[in-house]
N, C-alpha and C positions, 0 to 999 in steps of 0.2 A: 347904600348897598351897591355892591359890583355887579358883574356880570355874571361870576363865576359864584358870589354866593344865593342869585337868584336861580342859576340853574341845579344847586343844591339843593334849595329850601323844595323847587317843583318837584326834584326826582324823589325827596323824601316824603313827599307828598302832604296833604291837611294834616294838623296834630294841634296841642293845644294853644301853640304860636304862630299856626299858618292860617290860612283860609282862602279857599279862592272862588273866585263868581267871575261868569261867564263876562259879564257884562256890568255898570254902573246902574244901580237902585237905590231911591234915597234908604228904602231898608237897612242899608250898610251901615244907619247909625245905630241899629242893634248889633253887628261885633265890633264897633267902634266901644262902645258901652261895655260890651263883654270885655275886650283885652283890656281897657281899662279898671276893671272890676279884679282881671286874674291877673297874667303874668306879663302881659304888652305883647304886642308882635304885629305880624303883617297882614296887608290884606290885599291879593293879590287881584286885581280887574283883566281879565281878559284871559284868564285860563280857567279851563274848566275841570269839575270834580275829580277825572283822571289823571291830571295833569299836562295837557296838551295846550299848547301856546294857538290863542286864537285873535289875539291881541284887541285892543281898544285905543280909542283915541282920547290923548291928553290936553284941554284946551285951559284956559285963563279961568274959563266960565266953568268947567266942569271942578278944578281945582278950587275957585270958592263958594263951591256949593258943598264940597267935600268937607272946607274948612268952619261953614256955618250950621252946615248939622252938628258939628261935632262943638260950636261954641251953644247951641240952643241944647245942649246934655245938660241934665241937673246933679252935681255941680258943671260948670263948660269943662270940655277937654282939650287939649291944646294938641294938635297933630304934630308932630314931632317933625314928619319930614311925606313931601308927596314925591315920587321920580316918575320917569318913566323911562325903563329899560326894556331895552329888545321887544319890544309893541306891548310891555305888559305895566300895565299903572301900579305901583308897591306903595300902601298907604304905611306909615309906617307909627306905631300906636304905642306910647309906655305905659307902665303901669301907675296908674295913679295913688296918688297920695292923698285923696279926701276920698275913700271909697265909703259908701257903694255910691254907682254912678248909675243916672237912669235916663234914657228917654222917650220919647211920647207915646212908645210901647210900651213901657215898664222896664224892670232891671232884670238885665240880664248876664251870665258868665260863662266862659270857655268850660266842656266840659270832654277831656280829652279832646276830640275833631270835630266838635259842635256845639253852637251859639244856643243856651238854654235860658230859657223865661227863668228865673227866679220865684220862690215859695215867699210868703212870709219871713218864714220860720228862717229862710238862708240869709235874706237881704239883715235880718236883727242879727245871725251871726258873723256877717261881716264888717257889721258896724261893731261888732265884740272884736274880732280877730285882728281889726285893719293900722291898728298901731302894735301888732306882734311880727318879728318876722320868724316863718317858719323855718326850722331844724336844717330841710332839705334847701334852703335860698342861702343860708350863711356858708360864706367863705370859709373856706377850711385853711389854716395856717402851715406854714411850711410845706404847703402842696404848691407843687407844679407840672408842667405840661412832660416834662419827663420822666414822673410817677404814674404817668398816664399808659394803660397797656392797648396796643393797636392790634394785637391778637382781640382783647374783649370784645373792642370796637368793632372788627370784624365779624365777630362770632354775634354781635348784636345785629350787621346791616344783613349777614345771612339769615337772621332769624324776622327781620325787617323785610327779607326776597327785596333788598335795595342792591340793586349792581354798582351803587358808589362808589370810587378806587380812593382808600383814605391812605395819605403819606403823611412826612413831617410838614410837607409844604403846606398842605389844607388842612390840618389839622385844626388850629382855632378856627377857621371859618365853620368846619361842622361843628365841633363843642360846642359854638356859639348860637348854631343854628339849633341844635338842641334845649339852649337854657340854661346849661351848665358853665358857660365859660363867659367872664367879663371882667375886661379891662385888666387881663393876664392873670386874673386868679378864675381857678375854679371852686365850684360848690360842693355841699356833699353829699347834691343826687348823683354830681358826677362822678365823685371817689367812691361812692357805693356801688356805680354802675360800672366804671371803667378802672379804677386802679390795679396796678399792676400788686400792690400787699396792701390790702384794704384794712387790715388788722391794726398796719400800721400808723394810723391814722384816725380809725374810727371803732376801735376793739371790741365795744361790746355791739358789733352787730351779726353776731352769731346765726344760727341756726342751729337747735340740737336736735338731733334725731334720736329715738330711743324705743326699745320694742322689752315691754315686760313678758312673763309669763306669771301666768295668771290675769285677774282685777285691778292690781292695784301696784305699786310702786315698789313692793318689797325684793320681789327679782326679775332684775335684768340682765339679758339676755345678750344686746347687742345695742350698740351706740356709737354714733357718731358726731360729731362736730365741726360743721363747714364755719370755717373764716374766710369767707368769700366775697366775689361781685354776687349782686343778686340774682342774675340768670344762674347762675353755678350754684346758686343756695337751691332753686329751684329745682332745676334739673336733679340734683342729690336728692333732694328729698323725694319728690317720685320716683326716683331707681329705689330707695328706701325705703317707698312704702310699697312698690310696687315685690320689690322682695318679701316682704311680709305679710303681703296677703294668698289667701287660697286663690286657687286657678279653675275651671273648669273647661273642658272643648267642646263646641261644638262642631258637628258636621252641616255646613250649606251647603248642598250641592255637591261638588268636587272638592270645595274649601273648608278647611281649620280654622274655625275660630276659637281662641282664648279669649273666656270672660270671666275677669274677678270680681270675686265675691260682693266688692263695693266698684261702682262706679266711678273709674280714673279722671274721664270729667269731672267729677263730681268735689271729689280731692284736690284735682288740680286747683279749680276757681276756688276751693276754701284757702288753698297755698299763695296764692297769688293775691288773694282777697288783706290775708295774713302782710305779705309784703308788700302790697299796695299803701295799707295803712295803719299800719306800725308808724307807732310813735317812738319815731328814732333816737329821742332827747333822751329816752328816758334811760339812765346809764346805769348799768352791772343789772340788765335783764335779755333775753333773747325770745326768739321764736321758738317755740317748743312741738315737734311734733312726736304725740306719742301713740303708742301701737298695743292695748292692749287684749287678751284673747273675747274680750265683748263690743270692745270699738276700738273706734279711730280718734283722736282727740290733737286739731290744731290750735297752740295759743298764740295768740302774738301781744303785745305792749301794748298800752291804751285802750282805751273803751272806746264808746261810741264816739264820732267826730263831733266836733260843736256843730247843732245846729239838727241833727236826727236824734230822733227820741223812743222810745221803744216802741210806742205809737204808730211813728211814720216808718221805723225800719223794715227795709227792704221795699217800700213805694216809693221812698226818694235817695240819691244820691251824692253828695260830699266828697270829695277826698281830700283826706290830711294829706297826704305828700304827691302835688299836681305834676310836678315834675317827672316823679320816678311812675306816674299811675299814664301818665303820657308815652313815656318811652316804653312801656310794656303794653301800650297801646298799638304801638306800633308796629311792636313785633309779633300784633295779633295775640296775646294776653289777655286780654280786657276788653268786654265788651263797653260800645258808645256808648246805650243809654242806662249803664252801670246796673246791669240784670240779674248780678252771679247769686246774689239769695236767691231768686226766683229759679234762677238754674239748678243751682244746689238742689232746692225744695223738689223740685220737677224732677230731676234724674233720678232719686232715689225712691218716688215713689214708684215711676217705672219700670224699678228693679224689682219693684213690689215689696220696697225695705222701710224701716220706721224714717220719716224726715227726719233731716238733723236737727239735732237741739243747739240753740244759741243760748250764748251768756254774756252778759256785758257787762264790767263794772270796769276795775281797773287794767282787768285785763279781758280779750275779749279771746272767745271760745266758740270752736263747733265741732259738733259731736257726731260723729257717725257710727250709730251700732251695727254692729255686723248681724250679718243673720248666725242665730244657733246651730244648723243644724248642720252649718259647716266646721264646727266642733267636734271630738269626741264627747259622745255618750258620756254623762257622769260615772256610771258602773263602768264601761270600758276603759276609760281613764285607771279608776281604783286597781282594776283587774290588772292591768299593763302596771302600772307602778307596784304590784307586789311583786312585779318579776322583774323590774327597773329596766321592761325594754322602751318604755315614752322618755324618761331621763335619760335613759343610757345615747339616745338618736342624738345626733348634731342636726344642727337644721340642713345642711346640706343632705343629710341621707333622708329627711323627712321628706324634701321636695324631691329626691329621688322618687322613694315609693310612691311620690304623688305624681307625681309624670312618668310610671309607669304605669299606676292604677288606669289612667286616662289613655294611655296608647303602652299596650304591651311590645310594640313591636320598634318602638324609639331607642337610634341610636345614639351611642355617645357621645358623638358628635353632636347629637341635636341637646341630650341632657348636659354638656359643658355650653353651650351656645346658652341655654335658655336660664341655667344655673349661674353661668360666669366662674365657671371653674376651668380650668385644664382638663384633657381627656385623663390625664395621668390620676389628677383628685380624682375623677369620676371613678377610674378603676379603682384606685381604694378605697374607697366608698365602696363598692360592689361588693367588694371580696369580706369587707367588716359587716355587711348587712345579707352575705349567705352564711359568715360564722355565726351570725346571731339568729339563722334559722328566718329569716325574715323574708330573703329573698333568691329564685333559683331562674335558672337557666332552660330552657325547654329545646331542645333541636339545636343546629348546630349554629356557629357565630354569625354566617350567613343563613338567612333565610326560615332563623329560628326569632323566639318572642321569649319576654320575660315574664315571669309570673309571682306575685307578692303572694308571700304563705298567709294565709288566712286560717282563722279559729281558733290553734291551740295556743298562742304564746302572744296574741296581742286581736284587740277586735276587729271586728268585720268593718266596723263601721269607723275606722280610722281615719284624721282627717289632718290636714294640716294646719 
């Protein structure tokens, strides 16, 4: 290792290839054990959990002390290389080829930024897994560094708060420093996370979005399909869902709050839980998120990882793809000691809403009902549809009347801000929903309020 990709590995801080300790502990043969176990990496002596250079000292003695912990592992490990750069000791650890590795504490493995004890139940499934290589470790063919998009890279170390300045010149050193880049090919956490046309290379790793109306699947409404990196699958699909669900404000104080109707945490970690571990192998299937008017429903490919059992799900956690569940680690995605059921569980009952429901088989599922009573009324519904004013609305005029119902006095400006339309859509929207009696004008364009007709021609209790 250089100079230049040590001061990398620090500024990008612990992940599932770094590690760093203040100071030398024979301890250290527990993530000696871990990289060995998972994906190999470094282990940095003399910098501490922020990443500040506090340096140590490199002696004969300290070096084959380093080298007989790591031959007394059951099976031995062979250290690959010790340095010492700029006062900081880089032990540097591959990944092994007779796993699981253990010692005198037991076995243990990287888990995103932290060296974890081992279950039973994990060390049998690594003795299952450890002649497979996973989806996300193989070389993708006909990829190269110039397939690679540095706009993503960017928009990843912004989402990282890493001040890193990445060009053509560092380029490998960071890919490499990530996991994704060796010996001039990359992988295809890399082409999932950074390509510049991901499609072209790896097609079926979609994302659909899709919003019924009604129950079930017979109409739809509106869809979309991202062929993307996976932060952009991400990011779409919460502007996605975040479109599709109701709104409500509150007043704190002086402040507006907008709160929907399902908790957007809540969503997010099931989204991210989704792309985390997706089984990417499995070809002409996608992620599915769907929207319908009694819940929210993400799938993603695969079922449970090897090794969690419906038993243990949600006490312990696995990841199928270490790579890409690291790099979204990093960008504050993922919690360390892999919690997002329990979070899920948690946020929805403090909405005071039914927990989600899971499903596991070959594809895995989470359900979030929405509450009823942000629905119309069944009779109200009937009522409206014999006058075809609920079909006759686009969703754009719906979430008008709903951010008007919540503040009659919101400008257009704020209804194109919050809708994502033009003022111009906004105005005709207006004018098609005062011909249909729906909506009027009170006082003059300044310093006047809008008011939704109510009772004769569509219910009271209209909802979005």
């Amino acid at each position: 290792m250089k100079l230049e990709e040590l001061r990398l590995i620090i500024k990008e801080g612990e992940g599932l290839t770094v590690e760093f300790k203040e100071s030398y502990s024979p301890k250290i043969n527990r993530d000696i054990v871990a990289f060995a176990n998972t994906k190999g990496g470094y282990i940095c002596l003399g910098v501490t959990d922020n990443g500040k250079i506090i340096g140590e000292r490199l002696t004969n003695k300290l070096k084959a002390e380093i080298n007989d912990l790591a031959r007394k592992c059951e099976p031995s490990i062979n250290i690959k290389k010790i340095s010492l750069i700029d006062s900081v000791i880089v032990i540097e650890i591959e990944e092994g080829i007779d796993k699981p590795y253990s010692c005198s504490d037991g076995y243990f493995r990287r888990l995103d930024a932290v060296t974890q004890k081992m279950s039973q139940k994990e060390v049998r499934a690594i003795f299952r897994e450890s002649e497979q290589i996973s989806f996300e470790d193989l070389f993708s063919k006909d990829f190269s560094a110039a397939d690679i998009s540095l706009k993503k890279i960017k928009a990843f170390l912004q989402e990282a708060q890493t001040s890193y300045r990445i060009s053509k010149n560092n380029l490998a050193s960071f890919l490499s420093s990530l996991g994704i880049y060796k010996k001039g090919k990359i992988n295809n956490a890399g082409v999932l996370m950074f390509a510049s046309k991901v499609e072209n290379f790896i097609p079926y790793s979609e994302i659909i979005l899709a919003a019924f109306k009604g129950n079930d699947k017979r109409y739809i409404y509106d869809r979309k399909d991202v062929r993307d990196d996976l932060l952009t699958q991400l990011n779409e699909a919460i502007t996605f869902i975040m479109k599709h669900l109701n709104v409500r404000s509150e007043i704190h104080g002086i402040n507006r709050q907008d709160i929907y109707e399902l908790p957007l945490d809540a969503l997010r970690e099931a989204l991210v839980n989704a792309i985390v571990h997706r089984d990417y192998s499995m070809r002409g299937t996608s992620i599915y998120v769907e929207i319908y008017d009694n819940r929210v429903v993400i799938v993603n490919p695969g079922g449970l990882p090897s090794g969690i059992t419906k038993a243990n799900f949600g006490k312990e956690s696995i990841r199928r793809n270490l790579i890409i569940a690291d790099l979204f680690h990093r960008m504050g995605k993922v919690e360390r000691i892999g919690s997002g059921i329990g979070k899920m569980i948690s946020l929805m009952r403090e909405a005071d809403l039914k927990e989600p429901v899971f499903e596991m088989e070959t594809f895995f599922r989470v359900i979030f009902y929405r509450d009823p009573k942000y629905s119309l009324k069944r009779e109200g519904i009937e009522k409206a549809r014999e006058k075809g004013l609920v079909e006759g609305l686009v969703e754009n005029q719906k979430k008008i009347l709903e951010l008007v119902k919540n503040n009659p006095r919101i400008s257009k400006k704020d209804l194109s801000k919050k809708i994502g339309i033009s003022t111009t859509a906004i105005d005709k929207n207006i004018i098609s929903l005062k011909k249909k009696n729906l909506l009027k004008r009170i006082g003059p364009a300044k310093g006047g309020y809008w008011e939704v007709i109510e009772g004769q021609n569509h219910s009271k209790q209209f909802k979005l």
